[in-house]
C-alpha positions in Angstrom: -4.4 -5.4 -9.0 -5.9 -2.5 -7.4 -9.0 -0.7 -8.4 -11.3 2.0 -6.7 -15.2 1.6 -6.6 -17.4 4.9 -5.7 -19.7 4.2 -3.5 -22.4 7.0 -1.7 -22.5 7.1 1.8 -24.6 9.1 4.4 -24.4 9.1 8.2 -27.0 6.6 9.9 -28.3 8.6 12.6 -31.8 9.7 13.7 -31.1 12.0 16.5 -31.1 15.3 14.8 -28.6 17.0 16.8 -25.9 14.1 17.2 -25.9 13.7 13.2 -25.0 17.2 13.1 -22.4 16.9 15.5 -21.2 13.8 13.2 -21.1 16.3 10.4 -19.4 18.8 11.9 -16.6 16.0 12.6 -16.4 15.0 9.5 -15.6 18.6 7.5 -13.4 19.5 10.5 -11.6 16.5 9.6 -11.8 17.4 5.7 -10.6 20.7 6.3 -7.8 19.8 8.5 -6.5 17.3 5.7 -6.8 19.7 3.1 -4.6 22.6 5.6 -2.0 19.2 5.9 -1.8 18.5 2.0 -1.3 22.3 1.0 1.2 22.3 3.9 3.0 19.8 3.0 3.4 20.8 -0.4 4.6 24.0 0.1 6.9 22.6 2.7 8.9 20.4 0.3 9.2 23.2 -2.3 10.6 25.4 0.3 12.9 22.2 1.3 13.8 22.1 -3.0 14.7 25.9 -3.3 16.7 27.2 -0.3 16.2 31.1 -0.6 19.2 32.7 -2.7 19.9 35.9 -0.5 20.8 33.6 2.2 24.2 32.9 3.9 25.3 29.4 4.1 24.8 30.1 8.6 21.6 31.6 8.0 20.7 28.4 6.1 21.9 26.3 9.1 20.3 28.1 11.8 16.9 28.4 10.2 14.4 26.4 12.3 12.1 24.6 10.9 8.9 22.7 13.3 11.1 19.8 15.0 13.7 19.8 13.2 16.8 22.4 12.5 18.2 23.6 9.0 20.6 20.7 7.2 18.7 18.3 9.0 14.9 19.0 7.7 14.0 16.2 4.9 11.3 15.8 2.7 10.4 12.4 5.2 10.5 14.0 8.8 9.3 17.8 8.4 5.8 17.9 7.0 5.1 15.0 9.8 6.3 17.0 12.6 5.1 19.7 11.5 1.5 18.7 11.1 1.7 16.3 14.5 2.8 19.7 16.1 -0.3 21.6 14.5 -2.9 19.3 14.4 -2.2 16.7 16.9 -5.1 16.2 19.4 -7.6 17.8 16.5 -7.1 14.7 13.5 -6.8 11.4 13.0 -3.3 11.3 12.8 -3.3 8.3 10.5 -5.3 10.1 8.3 -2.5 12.6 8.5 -0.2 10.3 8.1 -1.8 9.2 4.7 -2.6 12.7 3.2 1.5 13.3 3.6 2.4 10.1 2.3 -0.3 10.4 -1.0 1.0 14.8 -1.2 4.8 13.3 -0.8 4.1 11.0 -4.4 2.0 13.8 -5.9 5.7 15.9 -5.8 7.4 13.8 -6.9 5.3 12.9 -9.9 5.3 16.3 -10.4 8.9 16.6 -10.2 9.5 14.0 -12.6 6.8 15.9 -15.5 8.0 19.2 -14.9 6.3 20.8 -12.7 8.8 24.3 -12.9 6.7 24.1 -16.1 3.2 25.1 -13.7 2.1 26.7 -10.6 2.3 24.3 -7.6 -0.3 21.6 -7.1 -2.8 22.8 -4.4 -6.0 20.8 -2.8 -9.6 21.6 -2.6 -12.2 21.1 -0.3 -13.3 18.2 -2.7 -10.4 16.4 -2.1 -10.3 12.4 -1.0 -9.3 12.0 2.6 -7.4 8.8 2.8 -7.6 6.4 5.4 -6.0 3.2 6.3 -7.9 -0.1 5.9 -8.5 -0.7 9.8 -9.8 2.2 10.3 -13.2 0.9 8.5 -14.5 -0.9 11.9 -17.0 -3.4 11.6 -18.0 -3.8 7.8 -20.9 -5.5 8.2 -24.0 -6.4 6.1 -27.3 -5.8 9.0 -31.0 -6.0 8.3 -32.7 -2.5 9.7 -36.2 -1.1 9.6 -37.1 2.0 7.5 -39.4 4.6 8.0 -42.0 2.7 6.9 -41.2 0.0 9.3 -40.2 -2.6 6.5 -37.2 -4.5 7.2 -34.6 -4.2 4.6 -30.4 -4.5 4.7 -28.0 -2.6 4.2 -23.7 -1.9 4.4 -22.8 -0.4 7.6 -19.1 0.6 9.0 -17.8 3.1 11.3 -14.9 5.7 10.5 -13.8 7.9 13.3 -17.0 6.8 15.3 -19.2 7.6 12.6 -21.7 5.2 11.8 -22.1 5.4 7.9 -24.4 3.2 5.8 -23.7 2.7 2.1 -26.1 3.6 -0.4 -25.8 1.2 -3.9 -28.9 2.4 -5.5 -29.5 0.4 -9.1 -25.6 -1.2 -8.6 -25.1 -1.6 -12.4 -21.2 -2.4 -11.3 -21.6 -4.5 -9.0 -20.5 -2.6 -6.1 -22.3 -4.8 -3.6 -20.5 -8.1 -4.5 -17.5 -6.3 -4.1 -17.9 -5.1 -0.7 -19.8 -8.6 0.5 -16.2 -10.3 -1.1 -13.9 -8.0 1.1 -16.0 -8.9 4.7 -16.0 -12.7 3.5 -12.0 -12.1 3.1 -12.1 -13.0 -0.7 -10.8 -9.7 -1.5 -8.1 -7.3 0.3 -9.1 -3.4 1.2 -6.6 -1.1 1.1 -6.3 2.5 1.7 -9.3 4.1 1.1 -10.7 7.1 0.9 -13.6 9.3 1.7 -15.1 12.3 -0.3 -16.7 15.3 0.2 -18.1 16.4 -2.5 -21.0 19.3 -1.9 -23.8 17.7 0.1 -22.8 14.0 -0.5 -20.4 12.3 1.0 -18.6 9.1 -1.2 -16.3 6.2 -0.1 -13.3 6.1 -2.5 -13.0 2.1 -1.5 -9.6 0.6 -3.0 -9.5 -2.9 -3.5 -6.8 -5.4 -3.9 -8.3 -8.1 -6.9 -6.3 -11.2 -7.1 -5.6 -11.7 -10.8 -7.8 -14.5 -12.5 -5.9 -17.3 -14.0 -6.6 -18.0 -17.4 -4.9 -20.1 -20.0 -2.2 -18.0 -22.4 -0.4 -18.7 -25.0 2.4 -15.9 -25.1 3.1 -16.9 -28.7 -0.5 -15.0 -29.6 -0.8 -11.9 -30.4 -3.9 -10.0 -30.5 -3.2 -6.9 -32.8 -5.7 -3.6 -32.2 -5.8 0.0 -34.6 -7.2 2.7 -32.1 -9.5 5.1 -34.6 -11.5 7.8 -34.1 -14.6 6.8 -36.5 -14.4 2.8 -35.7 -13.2 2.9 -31.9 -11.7 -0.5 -32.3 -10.5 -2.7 -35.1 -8.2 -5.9 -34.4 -6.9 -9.1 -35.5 -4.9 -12.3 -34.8 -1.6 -12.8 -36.2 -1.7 -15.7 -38.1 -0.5 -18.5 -36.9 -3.4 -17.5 -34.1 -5.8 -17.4 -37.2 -4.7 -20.8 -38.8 -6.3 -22.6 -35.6 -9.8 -21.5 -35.5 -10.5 -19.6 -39.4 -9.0 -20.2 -42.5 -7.5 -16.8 -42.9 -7.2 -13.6 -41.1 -10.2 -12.5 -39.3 -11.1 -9.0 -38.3 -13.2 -8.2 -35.4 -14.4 -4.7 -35.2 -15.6 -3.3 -31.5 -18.2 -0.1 -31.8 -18.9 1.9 -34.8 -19.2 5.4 -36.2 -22.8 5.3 -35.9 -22.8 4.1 -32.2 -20.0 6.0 -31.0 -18.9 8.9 -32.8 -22.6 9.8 -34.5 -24.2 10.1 -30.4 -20.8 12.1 -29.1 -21.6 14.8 -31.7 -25.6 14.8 -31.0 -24.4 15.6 -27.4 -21.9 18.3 -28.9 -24.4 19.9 -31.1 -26.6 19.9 -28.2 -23.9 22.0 -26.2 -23.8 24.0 -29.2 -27.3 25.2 -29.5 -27.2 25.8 -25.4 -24.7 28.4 -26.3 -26.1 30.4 -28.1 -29.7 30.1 -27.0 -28.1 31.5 -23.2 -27.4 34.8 -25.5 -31.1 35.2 -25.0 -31.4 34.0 -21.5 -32.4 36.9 -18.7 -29.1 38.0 -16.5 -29.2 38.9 -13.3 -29.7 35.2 -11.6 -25.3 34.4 -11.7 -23.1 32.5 -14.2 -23.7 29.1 -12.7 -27.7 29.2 -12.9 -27.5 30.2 -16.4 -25.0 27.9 -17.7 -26.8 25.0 -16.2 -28.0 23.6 -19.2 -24.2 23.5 -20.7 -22.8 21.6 -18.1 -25.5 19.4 -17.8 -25.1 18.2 -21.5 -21.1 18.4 -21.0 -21.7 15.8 -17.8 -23.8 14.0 -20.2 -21.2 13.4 -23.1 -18.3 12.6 -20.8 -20.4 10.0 -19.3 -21.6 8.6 -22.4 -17.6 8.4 -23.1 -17.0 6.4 -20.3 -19.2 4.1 -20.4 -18.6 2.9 -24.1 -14.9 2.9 -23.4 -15.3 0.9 -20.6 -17.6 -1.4 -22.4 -14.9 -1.7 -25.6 -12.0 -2.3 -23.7 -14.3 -5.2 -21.9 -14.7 -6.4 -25.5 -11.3 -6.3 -26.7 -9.9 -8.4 -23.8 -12.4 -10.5 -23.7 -11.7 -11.4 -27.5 -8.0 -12.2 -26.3 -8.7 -14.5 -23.6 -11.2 -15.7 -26.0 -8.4 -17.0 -28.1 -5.6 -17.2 -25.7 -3.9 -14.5 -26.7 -1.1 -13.7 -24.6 -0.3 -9.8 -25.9 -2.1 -6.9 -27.1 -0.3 -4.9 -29.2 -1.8 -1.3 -30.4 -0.2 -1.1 -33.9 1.1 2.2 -35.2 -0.6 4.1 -31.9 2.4 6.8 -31.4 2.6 7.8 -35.0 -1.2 8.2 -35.6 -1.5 10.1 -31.8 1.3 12.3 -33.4 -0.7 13.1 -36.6 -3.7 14.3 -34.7 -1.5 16.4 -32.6 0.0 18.3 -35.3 -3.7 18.2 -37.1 -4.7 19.7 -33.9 -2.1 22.6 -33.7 -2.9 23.6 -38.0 -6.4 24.4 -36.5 -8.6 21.2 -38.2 -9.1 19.8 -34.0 -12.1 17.3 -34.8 -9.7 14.4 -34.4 -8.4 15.3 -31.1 -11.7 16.6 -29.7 -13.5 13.4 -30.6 -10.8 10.6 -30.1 -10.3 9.8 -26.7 -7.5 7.7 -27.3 -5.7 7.9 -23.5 -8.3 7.0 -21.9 -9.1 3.6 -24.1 -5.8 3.1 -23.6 -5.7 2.9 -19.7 -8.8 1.2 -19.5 -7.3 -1.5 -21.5 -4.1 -1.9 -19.6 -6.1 -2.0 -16.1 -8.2 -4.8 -17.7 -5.2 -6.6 -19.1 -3.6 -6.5 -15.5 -6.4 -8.6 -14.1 -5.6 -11.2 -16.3 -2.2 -11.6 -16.9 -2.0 -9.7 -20.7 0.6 -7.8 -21.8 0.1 -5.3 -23.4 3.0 -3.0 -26.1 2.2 -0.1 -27.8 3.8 0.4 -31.1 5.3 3.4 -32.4 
């Protein structure tokens, strides 16, 4: 199983002027992979939808970069295209990876629809994707600070910039991660770095064996998504018979934890709004809306976190008991009903159940394990 770990980053360099030049590098690279990922995107849409007021020979003769009418395809055109651009200025395997990720972005889009919506385009804040041996020298090194204290830290070298990781309090562990890919424990894939204002950020993908557990695919661990109670589940019985008398019911979060703090944070929002009415113009949108976003930050991490932590709980509880499946009873009928709530105007149940997300964090988790998991209509 593959999962991706955010980890800071910052160039390790002293000399004032050769850190600049590193930076400059590094958005000149940014900027030619987000010229490569627009490209390319508008290249296979031109590639989908020939131009109507064209002759079948005017279709033929048209020329594309490298390659000439009929035989242009979605594989060979955007490469030759951006090797004719931007060769000699890139990392072409960098190129090579912002086609291939732009490439399964269309077709995704393809397959949802996407005459439905303007075209997908790419930001400055995108992830630039790299391959895995292009991280030289992973290495954990001791190193004085400014103080003169010796301390260690993560070093590696992209491009021939030497970066240094930054884990600060490390509440997920990001460190035993990275110290179990240079021991060879775990595999690194593609990974990415980000650019994201003044901080840069290693998008590190990880290949995680899956741990072996015993399973008994004759168990069943049974779980109502809700919106006041996040999680309530049970054991079929014949799981039951072997460790209670009867059924037993587990409940993971409640009203009072979950639901009760979101809508502190919301109400908090709320009274931002209409305090700003009072707030003195003049300064821009963004300095006066600070507060909002801020508290909106705030609630979408608080989300995160707890669903994390209850999809933690609720596989836990089924390797606990050697469940072998998680089913999510009646999850398409009730995601329905706050649907069609939401479109009569009453949108408290869709604003405050984050049902998608619980769901996704649960199937990654069940992955590392072995768990399957059904959702029932």
């Amino acid at each position: 199983m593959v999962i991706t770990r955010k980890i800071e980053v910052f160039i390790c360099e002293d000399d004032k002027e050769l850190r600049r030049a590193y930076y400059d590098k590094l958005y000149a690279n940014r900027d030619i992979a987000v010229k490569v990922a627009n490209m390319a995107m508008s290249h296979l849409f031109a590639l989908d939808n020939t131009m109507p007021y064209l002759s079948d020979e005017d279709k033929e003769t048209i020329t594309f970069l490298g390659v000439k009418g009929n035989k242009a395809t979605k594989q060979n055109a955007p490469y030759v295209a951006a090797s004719q651009l931007f060769k000699g200025q890139a990392d072409m395997g960098m190129v090579s990876c912002v086609l291939q990720n732009a490439q399964k972005m269309y077709q995704d889009d393809r397959k949802n629809g996407m005459w439905n919506k303007s075209l997908r385009s790419y930001k400055s804040n995108m992830p630039v994707p790299f391959k895995a041996d292009r991280f030289i020298n992973l290495r954990f090194a001791e190193y004085e600070d400014k103080e003169g204290k010796k301390r260690e830290g993560c070093f590696f070298t992209l491009m021939g910039i030497p970066f240094q990781c930054r884990f600060g309090r490390d509440r997920s562990g990001n460190r035993l991660i990275v110290e179990r890919v240079i021991s060879g424990e775990y595999k690194m894939c593609t990974s990415s770095i980000q650019v994201d204002g003044r901080k840069v950020f290693l998008m590190l993908c990880v290949d995680i064996p899956q741990k072996e557990v015993k399973l008994n695919e004759d168990k069943t661990l049974y779980a109502f998504l809700g919106v006041m109670n996040p999680i309530v589940c049970t054991c079929d019985v014949r799981a039951a018979k072997e460790y209670d008398s009867g059924m037993k019911t587990f409940e993971i979060g409640t009203a009072e934890e979950f639901n009760y703090r979101r809508r502190q944070i919301q109400e908090a929002v709320r009274r931002c709004q209409i305090n700003n009415r009072y707030s003195v113009g003049g300064k821009g949108r963004k300095k006066k809306c600070q507060a909002i976003d801020r508290w909106h930050d705030k609630e979408n991490n608080y989300v995160d976190t707890k669903l994390h932590t209850y999809s933690r709980l609720l596989v836990d509880l089924a390797v606990k008991h050697s469940c072998g499946k998680i089913v999510l009873m009646n999850q398409t009928h009730r995601e329905d009903d706050a649907k069609n709530e939401n479109a009569e105007g009453d949108n408290f149940v869709l604003r405050n159940w984050t049902y998608y997300g619980l769901k996704e964090k649960i199937a990654y988790k069940c992955k590392m394990y072995g768990i399957k998991m059904e959702v029932q209509k």
